[in-house]
DRENNUVEX-748718 format. One record per residue (C-alpha): residue in three letters; x, y, z; residue number from 1. Coordinates in Angstrom, 1 decimal, padded with zeros to 4 digits. Layout:
N
+------+--------+--------+--------+-----+
: rest :     c1 :     c2 :     c3 :  nr :
+------+--------+--------+--------+-----+
:  ALA :      X :      Y :      Z : NUM :
...
+------+--------+--------+--------+-----+
***
This chain:
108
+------+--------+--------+--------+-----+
: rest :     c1 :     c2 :     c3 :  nr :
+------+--------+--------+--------+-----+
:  UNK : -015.7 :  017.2 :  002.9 :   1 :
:  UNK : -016.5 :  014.2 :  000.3 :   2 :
:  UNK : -016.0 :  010.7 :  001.4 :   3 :
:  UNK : -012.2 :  009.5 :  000.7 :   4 :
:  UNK : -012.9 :  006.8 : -002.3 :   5 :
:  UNK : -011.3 :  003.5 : -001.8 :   6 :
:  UNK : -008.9 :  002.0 : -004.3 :   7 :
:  UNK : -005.9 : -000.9 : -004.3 :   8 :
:  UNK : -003.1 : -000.4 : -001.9 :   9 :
:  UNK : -000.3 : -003.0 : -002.0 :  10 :
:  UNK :  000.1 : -003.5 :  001.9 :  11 :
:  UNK :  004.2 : -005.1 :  003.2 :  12 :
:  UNK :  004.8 : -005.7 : -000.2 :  13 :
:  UNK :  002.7 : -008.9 : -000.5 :  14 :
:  UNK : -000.8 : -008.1 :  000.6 :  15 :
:  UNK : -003.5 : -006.4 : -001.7 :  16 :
:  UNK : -006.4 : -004.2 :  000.5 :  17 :
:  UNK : -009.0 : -001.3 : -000.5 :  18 :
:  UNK : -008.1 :  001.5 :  001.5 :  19 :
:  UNK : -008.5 :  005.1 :  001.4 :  20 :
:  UNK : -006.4 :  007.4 : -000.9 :  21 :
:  UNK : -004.9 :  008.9 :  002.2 :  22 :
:  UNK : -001.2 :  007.2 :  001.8 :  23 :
:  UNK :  000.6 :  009.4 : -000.8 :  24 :
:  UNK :  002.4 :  010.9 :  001.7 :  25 :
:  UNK :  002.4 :  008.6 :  004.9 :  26 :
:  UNK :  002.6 :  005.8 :  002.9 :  27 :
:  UNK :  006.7 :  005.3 :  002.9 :  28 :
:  UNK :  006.0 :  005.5 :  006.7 :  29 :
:  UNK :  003.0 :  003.1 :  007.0 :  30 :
:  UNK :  004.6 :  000.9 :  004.6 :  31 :
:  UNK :  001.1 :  001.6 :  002.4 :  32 :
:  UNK :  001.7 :  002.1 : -001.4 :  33 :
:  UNK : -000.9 :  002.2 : -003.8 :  34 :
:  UNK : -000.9 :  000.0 : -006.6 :  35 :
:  UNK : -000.9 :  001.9 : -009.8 :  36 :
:  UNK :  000.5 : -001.0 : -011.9 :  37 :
:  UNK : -000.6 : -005.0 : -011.7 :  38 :
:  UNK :  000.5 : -006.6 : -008.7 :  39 :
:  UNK :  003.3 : -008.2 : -007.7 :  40 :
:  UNK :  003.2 : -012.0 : -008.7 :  41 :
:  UNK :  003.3 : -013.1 : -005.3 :  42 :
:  UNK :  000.8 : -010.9 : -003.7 :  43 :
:  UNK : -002.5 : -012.1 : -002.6 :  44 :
:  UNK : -005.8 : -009.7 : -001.8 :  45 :
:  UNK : -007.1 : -009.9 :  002.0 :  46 :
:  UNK : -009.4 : -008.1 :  003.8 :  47 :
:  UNK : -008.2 : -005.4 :  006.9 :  48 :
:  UNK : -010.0 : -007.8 :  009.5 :  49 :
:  UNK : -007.9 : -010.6 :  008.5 :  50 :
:  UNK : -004.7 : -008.5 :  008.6 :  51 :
:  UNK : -005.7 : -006.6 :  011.8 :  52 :
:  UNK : -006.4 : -010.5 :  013.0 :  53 :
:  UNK : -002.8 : -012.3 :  012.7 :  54 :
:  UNK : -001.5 : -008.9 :  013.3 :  55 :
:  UNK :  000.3 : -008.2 :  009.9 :  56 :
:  UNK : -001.1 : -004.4 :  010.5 :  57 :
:  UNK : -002.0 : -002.3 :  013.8 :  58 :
:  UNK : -004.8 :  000.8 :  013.4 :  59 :
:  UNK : -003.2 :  004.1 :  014.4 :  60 :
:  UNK : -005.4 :  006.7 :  015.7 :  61 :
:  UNK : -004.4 :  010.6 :  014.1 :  62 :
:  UNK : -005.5 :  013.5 :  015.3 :  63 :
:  UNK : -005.8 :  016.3 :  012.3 :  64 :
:  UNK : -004.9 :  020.1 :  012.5 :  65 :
:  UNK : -009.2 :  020.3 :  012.2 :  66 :
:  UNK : -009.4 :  018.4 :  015.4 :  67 :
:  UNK : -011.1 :  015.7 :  013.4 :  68 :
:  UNK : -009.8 :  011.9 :  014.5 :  69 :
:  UNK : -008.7 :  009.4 :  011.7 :  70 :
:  UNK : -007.5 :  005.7 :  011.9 :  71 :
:  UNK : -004.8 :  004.3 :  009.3 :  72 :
:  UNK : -003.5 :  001.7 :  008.7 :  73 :
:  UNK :  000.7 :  000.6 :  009.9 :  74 :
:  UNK :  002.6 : -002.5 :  008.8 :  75 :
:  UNK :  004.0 : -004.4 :  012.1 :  76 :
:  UNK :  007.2 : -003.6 :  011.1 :  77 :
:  UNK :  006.7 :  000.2 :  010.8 :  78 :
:  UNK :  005.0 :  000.8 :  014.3 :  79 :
:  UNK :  007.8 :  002.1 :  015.6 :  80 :
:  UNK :  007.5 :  005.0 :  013.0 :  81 :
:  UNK :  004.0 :  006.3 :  013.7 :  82 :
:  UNK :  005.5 :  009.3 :  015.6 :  83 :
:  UNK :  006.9 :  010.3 :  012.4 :  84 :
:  UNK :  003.6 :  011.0 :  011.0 :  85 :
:  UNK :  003.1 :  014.1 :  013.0 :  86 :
:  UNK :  003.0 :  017.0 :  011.0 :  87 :
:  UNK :  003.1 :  015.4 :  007.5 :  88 :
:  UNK : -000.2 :  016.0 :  005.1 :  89 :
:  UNK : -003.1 :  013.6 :  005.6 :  90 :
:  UNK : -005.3 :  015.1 :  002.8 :  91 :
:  UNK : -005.2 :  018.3 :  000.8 :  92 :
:  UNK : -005.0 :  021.0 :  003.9 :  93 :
:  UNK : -005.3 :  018.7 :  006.5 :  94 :
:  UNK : -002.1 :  017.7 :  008.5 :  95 :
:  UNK : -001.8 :  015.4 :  011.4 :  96 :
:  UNK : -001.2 :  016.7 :  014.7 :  97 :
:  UNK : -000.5 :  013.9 :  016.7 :  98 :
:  UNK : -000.7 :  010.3 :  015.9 :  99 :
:  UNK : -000.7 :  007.4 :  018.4 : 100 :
:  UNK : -001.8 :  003.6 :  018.9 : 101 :
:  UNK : -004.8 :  002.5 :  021.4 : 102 :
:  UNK : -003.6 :  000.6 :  024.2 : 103 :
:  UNK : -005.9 : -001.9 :  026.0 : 104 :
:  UNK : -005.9 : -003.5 :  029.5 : 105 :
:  UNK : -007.9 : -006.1 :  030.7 : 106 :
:  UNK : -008.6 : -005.4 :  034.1 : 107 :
:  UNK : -009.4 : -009.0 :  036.1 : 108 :
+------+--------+--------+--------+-----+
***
């Protein structure tokens, strides 16, 4: 399999990132569109650091039906959602078996 090229993605409605053309389908549920047209007036680009940072977007880890693991990228707002990914299309062929976030405990 090819590497997944990166192009705009318009990110909560207001934030511009280069992600991977994964979101046709799981976009509506990762609140992930890509921008075909010119963006929205008031949207300004960032980078997925930044985002990940103030926490304006969580990674999700999916699991595909080729046992290979995937992150993507959820809007705060749609966390509650990723459940809903299971069995949609990631790529051509490839659907996603389960889909879940990374919890982390500091131990003291």
């Amino acid at each position: 399999m090819t590497a997944i090229p990166k192009v705009p993605h318009l990110v909560g409605g207001t934030k511009i990132l280069r992600l991977e053309d994964v979101y046709g389908t799981i976009g509506d549920i990762c609140g992930v569109a890509k921008l075909d047209g010119p963006p929205p007036a008031d949207a300004e680009t960032a980078s997925i650091r930044q985002l990940l940072v103030n926490g304006t977007i969580r990674r999700a880890t999916v699991k595909l039906s080729n046992n290979k693991i995937r992150c993507v990228y959820m809007t705060a707002a749609n966390c509650p959602k990723v459940g809903a990914l299971e069995t949609l299309e990631y790529v051509t062929g490839l659907t996603v078996k389960t889909a879940y976030f990374h919890q982390q405990y500091t131990l003291g």
